[in-house]
N, C-alpha and C positions, 0 to 999 in steps of 0.2 A: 594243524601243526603250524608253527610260526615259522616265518622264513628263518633267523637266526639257526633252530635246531634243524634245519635242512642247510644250509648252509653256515657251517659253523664258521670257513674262514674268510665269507663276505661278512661275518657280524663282524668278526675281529677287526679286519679293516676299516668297518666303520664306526665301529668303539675307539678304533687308533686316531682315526680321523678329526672323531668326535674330540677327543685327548688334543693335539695337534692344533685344531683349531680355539678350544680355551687355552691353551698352553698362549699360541699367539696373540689374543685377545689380553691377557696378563701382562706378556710382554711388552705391551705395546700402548697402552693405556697410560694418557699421564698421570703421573704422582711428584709428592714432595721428595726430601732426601731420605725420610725416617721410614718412606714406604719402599725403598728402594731394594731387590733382590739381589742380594750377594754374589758376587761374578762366581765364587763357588760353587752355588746353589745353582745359579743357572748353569755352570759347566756339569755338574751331576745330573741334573736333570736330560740336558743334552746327551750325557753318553747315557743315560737311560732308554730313551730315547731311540737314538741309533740301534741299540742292543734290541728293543723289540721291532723297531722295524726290518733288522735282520734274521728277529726269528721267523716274523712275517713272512720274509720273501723264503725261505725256506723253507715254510709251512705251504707257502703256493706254490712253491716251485715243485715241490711233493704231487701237490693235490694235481697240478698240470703236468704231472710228467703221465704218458704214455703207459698202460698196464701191457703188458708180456701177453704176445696170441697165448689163447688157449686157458687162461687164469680166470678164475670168476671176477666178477665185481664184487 
């Protein structure tokens, strides 16, 4: 069994990460004017962005919250 399907919300994280780091690699790279990313596009992409990384922490904060005495795993 791969680590990913045992741990499904370390993959995520590093699928994000992975995302995150070409996202900045893009950003960041010089180009001309014609190659240039639209401040729209990058604002879209940004609250893209935000929005998974808050589902993230929500999905961890799930996965680290405490189970109730007495409840199975």
């Amino acid at each position: 069994m791969s680590d990913s399907a045992r741990d499904p919300v370390g993959a995520a994280a590093a699928r994000l990460e992975a995302a995150v780091e070409r996202l900045a690699g893009i950003l960041t790279r010089p180009r001309g004017d014609a190659d240039m990313v639209p401040r729209a596009e990058v604002a879209a992409m940004a609250e893209r962005l935000d929005a998974t990384i808050a589902r993230l922490r929500g999905a961890l904060a799930e996965e680290l919250r405490p189970e109730p005495p007495g409840e199975p795993n």
